[in-house]
LOMI-377003 format. One line per 10 residues: number of its first residue (from 1); for each residue x, y, z of N, C-alpha, C, CB. Coordinates in steps of 0.2 Angstrom, whole numbers. Glycine has a CB too. Layout:
BEGIN
NUM = X:Y:Z:X:Y:Z:X:Y:Z:X:Y:Z  ...
# end
This chain:
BEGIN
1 = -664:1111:-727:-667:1109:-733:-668:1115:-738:-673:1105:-732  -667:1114:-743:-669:1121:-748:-671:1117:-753:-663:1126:-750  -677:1118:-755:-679:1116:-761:-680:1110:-761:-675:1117:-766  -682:1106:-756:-682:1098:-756:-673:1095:-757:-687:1096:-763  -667:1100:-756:-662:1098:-757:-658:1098:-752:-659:1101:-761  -655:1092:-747:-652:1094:-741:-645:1099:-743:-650:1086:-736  -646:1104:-738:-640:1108:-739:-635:1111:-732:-643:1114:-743  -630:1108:-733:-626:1107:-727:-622:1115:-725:-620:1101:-729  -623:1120:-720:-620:1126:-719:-614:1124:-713:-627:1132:-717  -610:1123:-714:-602:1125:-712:-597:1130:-713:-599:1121:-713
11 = -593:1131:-705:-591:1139:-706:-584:1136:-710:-588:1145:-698  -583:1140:-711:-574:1140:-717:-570:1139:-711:-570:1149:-724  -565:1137:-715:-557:1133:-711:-552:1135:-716:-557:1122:-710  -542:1134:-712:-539:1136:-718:-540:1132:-723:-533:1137:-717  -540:1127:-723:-541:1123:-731:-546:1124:-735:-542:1117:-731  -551:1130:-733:-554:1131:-740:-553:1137:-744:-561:1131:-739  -546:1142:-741:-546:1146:-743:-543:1147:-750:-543:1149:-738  -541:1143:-754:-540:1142:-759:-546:1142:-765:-536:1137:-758  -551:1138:-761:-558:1139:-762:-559:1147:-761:-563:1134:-756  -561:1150:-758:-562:1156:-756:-560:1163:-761:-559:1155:-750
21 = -552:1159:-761:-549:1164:-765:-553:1165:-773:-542:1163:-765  -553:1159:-775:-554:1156:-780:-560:1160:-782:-554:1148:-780  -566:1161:-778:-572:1164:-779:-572:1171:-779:-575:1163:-775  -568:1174:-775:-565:1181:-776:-563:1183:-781:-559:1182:-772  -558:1181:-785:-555:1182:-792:-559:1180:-797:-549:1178:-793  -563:1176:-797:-568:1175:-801:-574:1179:-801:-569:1169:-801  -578:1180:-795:-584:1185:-795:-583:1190:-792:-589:1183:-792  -578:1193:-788:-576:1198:-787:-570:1203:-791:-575:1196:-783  -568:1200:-797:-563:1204:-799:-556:1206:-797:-565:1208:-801  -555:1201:-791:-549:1200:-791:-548:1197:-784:-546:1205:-793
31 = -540:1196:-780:-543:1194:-775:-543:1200:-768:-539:1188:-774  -547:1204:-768:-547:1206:-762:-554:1210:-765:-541:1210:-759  -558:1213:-762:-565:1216:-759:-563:1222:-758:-569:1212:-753  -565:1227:-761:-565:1239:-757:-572:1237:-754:-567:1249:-766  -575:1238:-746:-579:1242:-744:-578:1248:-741:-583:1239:-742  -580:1253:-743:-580:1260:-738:-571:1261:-737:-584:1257:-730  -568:1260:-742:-562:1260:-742:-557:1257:-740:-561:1263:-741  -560:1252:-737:-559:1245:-730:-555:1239:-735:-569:1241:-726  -548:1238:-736:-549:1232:-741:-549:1224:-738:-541:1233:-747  -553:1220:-741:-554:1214:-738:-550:1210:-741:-560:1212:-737
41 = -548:1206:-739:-540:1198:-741:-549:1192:-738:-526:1197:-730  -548:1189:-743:-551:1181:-742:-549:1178:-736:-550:1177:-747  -541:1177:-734:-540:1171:-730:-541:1176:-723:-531:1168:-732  -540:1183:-723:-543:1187:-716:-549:1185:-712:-544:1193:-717  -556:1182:-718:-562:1184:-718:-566:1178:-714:-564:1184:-725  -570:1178:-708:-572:1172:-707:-580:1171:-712:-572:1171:-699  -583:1167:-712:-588:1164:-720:-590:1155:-719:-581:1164:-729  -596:1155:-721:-600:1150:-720:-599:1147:-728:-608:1153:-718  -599:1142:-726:-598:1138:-736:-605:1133:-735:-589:1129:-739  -612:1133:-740:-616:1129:-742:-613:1124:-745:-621:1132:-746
51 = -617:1117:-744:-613:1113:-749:-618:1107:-749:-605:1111:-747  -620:1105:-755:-623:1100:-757:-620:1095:-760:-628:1102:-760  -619:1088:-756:-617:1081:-758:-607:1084:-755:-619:1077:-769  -605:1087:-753:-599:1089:-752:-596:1096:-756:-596:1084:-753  -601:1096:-762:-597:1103:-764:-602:1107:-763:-595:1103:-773  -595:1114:-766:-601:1121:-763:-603:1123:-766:-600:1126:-761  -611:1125:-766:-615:1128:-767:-617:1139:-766:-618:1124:-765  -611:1138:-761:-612:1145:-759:-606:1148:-752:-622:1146:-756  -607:1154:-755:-602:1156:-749:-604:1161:-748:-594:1156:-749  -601:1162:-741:-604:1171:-736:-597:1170:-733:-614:1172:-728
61 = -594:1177:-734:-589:1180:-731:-591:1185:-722:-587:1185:-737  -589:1187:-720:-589:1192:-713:-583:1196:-710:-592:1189:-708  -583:1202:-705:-580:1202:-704:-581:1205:-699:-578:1202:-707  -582:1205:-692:-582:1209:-687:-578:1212:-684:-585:1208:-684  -581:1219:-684:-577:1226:-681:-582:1227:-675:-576:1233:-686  -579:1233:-672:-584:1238:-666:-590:1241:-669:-579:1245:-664  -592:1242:-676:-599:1243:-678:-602:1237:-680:-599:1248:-685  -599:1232:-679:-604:1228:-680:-601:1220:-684:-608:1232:-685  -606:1216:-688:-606:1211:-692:-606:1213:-699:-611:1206:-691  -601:1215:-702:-601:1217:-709:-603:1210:-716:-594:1221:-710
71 = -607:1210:-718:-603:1206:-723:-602:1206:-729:-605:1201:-723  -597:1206:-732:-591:1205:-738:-592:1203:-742:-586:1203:-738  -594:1197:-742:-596:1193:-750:-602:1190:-748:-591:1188:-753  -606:1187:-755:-611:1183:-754:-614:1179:-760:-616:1187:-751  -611:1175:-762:-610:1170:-769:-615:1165:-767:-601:1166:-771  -623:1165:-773:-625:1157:-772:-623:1155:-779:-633:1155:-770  -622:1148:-781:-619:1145:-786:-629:1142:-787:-610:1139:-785  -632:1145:-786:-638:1141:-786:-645:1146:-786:-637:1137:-779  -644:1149:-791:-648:1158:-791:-656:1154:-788:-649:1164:-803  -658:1159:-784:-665:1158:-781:-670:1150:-780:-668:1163:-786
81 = -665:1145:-777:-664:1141:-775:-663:1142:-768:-660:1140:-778  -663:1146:-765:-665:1149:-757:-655:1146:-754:-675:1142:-750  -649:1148:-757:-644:1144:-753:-643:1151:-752:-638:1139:-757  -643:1158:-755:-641:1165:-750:-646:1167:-747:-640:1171:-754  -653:1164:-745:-655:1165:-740:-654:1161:-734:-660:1165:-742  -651:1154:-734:-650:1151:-731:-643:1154:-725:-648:1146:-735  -638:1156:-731:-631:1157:-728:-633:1164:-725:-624:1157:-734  -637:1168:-726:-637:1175:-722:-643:1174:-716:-639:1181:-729  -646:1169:-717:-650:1167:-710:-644:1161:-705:-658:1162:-713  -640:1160:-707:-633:1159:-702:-629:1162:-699:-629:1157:-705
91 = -628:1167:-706:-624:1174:-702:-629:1177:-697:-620:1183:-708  -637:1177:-697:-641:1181:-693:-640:1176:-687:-649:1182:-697  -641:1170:-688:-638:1165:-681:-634:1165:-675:-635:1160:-684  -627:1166:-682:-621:1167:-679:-622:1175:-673:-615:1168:-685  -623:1180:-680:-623:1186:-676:-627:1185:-666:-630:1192:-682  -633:1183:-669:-637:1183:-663:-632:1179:-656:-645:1179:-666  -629:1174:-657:-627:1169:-653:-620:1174:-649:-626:1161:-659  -618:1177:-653:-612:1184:-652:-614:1187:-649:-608:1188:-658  -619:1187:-649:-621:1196:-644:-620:1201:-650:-613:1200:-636  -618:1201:-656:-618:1208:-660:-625:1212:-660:-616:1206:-666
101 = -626:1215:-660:-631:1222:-663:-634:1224:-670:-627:1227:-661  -629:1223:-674:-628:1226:-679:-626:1222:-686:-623:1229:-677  -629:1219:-692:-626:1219:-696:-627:1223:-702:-627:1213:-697  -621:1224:-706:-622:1227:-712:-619:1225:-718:-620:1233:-711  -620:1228:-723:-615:1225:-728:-614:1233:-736:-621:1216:-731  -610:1231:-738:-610:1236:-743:-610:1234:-751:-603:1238:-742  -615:1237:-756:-615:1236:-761:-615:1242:-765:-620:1232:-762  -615:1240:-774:-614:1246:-777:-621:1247:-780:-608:1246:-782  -621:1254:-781:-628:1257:-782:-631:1252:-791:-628:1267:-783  -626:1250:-793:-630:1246:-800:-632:1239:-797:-623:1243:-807
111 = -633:1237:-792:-634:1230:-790:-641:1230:-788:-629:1228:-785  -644:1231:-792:-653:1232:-790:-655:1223:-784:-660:1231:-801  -652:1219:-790:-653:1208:-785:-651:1211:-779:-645:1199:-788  -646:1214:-777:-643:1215:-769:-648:1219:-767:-634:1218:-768  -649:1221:-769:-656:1227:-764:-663:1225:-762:-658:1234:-768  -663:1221:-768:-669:1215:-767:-670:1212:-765:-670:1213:-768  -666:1209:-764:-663:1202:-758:-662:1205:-751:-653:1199:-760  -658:1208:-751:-657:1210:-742:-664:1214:-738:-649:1217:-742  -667:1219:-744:-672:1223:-742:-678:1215:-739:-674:1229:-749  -677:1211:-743:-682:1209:-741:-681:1200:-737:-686:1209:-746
121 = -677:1202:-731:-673:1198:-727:-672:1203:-721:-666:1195:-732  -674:1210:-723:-675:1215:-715:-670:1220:-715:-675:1209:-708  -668:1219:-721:-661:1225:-721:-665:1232:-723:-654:1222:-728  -661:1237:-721:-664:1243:-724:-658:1247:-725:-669:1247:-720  -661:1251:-731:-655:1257:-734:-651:1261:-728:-660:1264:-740  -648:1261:-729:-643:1265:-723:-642:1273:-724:-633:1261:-722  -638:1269:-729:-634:1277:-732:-630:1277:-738:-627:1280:-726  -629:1283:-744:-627:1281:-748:-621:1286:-749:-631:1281:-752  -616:1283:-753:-608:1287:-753:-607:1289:-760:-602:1283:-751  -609:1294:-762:-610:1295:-769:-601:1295:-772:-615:1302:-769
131 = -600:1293:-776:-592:1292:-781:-587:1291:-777:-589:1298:-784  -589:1287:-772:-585:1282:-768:-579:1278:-772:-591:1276:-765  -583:1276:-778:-579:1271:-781:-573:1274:-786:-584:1266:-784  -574:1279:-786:-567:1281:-791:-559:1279:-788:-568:1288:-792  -559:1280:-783:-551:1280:-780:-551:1274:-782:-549:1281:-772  -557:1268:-781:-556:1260:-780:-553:1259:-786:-564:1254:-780  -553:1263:-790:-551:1261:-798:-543:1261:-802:-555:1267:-802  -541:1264:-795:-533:1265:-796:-531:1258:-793:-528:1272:-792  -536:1254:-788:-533:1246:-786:-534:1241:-788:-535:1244:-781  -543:1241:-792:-543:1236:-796:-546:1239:-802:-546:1231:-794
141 = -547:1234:-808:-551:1235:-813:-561:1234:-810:-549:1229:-820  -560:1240:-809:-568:1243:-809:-572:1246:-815:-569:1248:-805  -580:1242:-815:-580:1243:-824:-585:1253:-822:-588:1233:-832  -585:1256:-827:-590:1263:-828:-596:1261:-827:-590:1268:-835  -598:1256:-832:-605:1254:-832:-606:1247:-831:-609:1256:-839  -610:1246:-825:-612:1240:-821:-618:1238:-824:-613:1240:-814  -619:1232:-818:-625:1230:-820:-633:1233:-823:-626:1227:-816  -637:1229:-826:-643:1235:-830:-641:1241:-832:-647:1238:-825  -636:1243:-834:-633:1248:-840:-632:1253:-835:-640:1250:-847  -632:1253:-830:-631:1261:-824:-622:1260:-823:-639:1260:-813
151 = -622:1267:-824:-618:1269:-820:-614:1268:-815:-620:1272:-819  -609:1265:-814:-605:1261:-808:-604:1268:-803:-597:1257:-810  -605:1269:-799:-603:1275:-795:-601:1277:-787:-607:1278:-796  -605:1272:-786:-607:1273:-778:-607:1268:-773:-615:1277:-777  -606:1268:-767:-607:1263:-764:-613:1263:-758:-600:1261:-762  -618:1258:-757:-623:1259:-753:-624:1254:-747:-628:1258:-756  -625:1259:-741:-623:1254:-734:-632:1252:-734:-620:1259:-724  -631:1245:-733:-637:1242:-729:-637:1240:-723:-640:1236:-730  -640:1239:-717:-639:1236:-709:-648:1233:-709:-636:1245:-702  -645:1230:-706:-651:1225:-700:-650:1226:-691:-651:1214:-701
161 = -653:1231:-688:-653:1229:-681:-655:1223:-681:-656:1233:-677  -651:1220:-672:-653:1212:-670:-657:1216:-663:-645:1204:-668
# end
């Protein structure tokens, strides 16, 4: 329930990947995801879809490696509406139910909402990669100035121990 709104969290399958992609290209600027130089493809990705009355309200990407539960994307179609708190207390679910240790995720230093959000869901600053993102720029259109008028530049690890 979020907001008095029943909200249904299910993991992704191949038939939603068209869904998936679809979000990528649209909120991500294209279809694949740069973290840490790492490129991510949607249909690789496993991900939780929100969905109220059948359609989606939200998606969370992931992807586990030997450091851990990373996650890749995190779209609510439903701003502060609690559906990205929802889906990242799923991956915290999942994580836990795995045995992992470890989740993290990567954002860019213009994204103040992301830092906001995670920090206060138990995530802490990790580490920062200062002009990270320039090489990204020969793969996709990355804009100079991001969000809140700053500088696009860098990229910033968050993690939560479990």
């Amino acid at each position: 329930m979020v907001n008095n709104i029943k909200v249904t969290v299910r993991k992704t399958k191949l038939a939603d990947s068209s869904l998936i992609k679809a979000v990528f290209n649209q909120h991500w600027g294209g279809d694949f995801i740069i973290s840490l130089g790492k490129i991510h493809k949607p249909e690789a990705l496993d991900g939780f879809i929100a969905e109220i009355n059948g359609r989606c309200k939200g998606l969370i990407t992931f992807n586990i490696t030997k450091q851990g539960l990373e996650i890749v994307s995190l779209n609510s179609f439903m701003e502060k509406k609690g559906v990205g708190t929802t889906l990242v207390k799923r991956v915290i679910s999942f994580a836990k139910k795995e045995k992992i240790k470890r989740l993290w995720l990567v954002t860019t230093n213009d994204n103040l909402n992301a830092f906001r959000f995670y920090q206060k869901r138990g995530f802490i600053l990790k580490k920062v990669y200062p002009n990270s993102l320039a090489p990204y720029r020969k793969l996709k259109p990355i804009l100079l100035i991001g969000q809140n008028n700053i500088p696009l530049r860098d990229e910033i690890e968050l993690e939560m121990r479990l």
